[in-house]
C-alpha positions in Angstrom: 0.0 0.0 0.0 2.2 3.3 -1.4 0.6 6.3 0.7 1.8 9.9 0.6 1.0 13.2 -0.5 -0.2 14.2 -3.9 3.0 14.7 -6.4 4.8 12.3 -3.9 5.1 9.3 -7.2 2.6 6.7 -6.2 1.4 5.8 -9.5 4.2 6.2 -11.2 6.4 4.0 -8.8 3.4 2.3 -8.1 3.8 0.3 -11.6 7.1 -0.8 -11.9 6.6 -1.5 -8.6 4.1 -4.4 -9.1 5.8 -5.4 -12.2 9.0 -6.3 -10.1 7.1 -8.0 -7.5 4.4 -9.6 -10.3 1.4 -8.2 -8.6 -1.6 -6.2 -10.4 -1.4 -2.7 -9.9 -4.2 -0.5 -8.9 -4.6 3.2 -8.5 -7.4 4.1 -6.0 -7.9 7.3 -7.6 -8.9 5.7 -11.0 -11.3 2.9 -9.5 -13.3 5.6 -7.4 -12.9 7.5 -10.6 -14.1 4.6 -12.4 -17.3 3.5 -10.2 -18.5 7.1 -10.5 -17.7 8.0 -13.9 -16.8 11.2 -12.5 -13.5 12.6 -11.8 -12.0 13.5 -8.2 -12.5 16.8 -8.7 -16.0 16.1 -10.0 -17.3 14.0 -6.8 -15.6 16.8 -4.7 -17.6 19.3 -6.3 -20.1 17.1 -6.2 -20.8 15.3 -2.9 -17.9 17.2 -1.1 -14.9 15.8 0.2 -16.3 13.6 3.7 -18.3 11.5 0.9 -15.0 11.1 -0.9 -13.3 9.6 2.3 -16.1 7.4 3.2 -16.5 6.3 -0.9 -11.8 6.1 -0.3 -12.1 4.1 3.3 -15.1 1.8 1.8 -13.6 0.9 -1.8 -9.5 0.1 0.0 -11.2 -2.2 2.7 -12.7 -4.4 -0.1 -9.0 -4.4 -2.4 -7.4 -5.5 1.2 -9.7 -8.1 0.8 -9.0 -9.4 -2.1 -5.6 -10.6 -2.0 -1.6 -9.4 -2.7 -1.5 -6.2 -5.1 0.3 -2.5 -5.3 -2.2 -0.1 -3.8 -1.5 3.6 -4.5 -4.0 5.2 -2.5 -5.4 8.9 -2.3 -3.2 11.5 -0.3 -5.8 11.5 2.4 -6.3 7.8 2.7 -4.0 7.1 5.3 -5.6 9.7 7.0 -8.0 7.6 8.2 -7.9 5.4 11.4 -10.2 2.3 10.2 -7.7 2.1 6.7 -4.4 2.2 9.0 -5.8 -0.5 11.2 -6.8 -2.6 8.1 -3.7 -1.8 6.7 -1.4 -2.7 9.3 -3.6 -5.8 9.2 -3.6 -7.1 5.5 -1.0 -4.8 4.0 2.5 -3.8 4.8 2.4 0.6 4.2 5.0 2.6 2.3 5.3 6.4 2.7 6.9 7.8 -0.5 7.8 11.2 1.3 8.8 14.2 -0.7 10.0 17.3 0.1 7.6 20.7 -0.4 10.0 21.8 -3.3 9.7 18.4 -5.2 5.9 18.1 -4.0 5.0 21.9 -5.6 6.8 21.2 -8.6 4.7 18.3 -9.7 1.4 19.4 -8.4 2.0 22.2 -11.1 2.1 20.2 -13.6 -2.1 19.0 -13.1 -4.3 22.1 -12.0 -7.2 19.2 -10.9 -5.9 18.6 -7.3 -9.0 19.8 -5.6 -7.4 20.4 -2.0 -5.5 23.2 -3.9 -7.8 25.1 -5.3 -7.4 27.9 -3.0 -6.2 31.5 -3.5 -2.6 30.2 -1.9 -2.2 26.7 -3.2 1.6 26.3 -1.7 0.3 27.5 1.6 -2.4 24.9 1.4 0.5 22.4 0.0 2.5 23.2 3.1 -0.3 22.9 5.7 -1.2 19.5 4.3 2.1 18.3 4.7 2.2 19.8 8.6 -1.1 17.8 9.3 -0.3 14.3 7.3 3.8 13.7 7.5 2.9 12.7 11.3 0.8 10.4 10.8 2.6 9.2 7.3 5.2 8.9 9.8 3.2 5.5 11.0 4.1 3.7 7.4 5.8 0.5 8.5 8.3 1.6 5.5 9.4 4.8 4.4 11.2 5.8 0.9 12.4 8.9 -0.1 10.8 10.5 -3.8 13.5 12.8 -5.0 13.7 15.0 -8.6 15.5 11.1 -9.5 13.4 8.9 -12.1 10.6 7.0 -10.8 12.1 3.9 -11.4 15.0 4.8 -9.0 12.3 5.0 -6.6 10.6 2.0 -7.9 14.3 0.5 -7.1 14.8 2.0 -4.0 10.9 1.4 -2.7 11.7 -2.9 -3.7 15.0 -2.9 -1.7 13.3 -1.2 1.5 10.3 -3.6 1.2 12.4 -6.6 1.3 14.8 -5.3 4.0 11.1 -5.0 5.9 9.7 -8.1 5.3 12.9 -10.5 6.0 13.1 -8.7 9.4 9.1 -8.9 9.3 7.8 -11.7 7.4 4.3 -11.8 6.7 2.2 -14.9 7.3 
């Protein structure tokens, strides 16, 4: 399960990521995306961003569920205390942290992040990483995402996972 904030590389690591371990990939975004035929910024505009979470929290319970796979989830879904728990339980989490200055650089790129559509978008980028690195901070593995290519990361995210699970093996 890759968490972290928006711009932090969990798609894109995300897929050479499975493809090293031979798991499906699946981007939480997309299926939530998918099941509504709406996009995120759609259903926040929409239904608002509590019925997001709940919609996020309901649809990652049921991939737990289902068996080995790369998760990259929604910048808030770690957030949440029922998905850490499940998590923790089913999953083993990595935090792909990233710095504000690589973090602002690739939000710019996509002007649909609907957390920054405010007047100040880095001040809104910088109080979201205040409220969320702490709890982040709870990832059982953590992996830096740099300027470097995304499969560096990939690399980088494979050798900390295995350095985890042979000290942590799961059943």
């Amino acid at each position: 399960m890759l968490i972290g904030m928006m711009g932090s590389g969990k798609t894109s690591v995300g897929r050479p990521l499975a493809a090293r371990l031979g798991l499906n990939f699946v981007d939480a975004d997309a299926e939530i995306e998918a099941a509504h035929r709406m996009t995120i910024p759609e259903i926040f505009a929409q239904h608002g961003e509590t019925y997001f979470r709940d919609d996020e929290r309901r649809m990652l319970a049921r991939l737990l569920a289902k068996g080995p796979k790369v998760v990259a989830t929604g910048g808030g879904a770690f957030m949440n205390a029922e998905t850490r728990a499940r998590v923790a339980e089913k999953s083993v989490s990595i935090w792909l942290k990233a710095d504000f200055d690589v973090l602002i650089r690739r939000v710019r790129r996509r002007a649909n992040r609907p957390l920054l559509q405010t007047p100040d978008p880095e001040g809104a980028l910088r109080k979201l990483i205040d409220d969320r690195y702490p709890t982040y901070a709870l990832a059982d593995v953590t992996v830096v995402s740099d300027n470097g290519p995304h499969g560096m990361v990939a690399m980088k995210t494979m050798q900390a996972l295995m350095s985890y699970l042979n000290v942590h093996p799961v059943p």
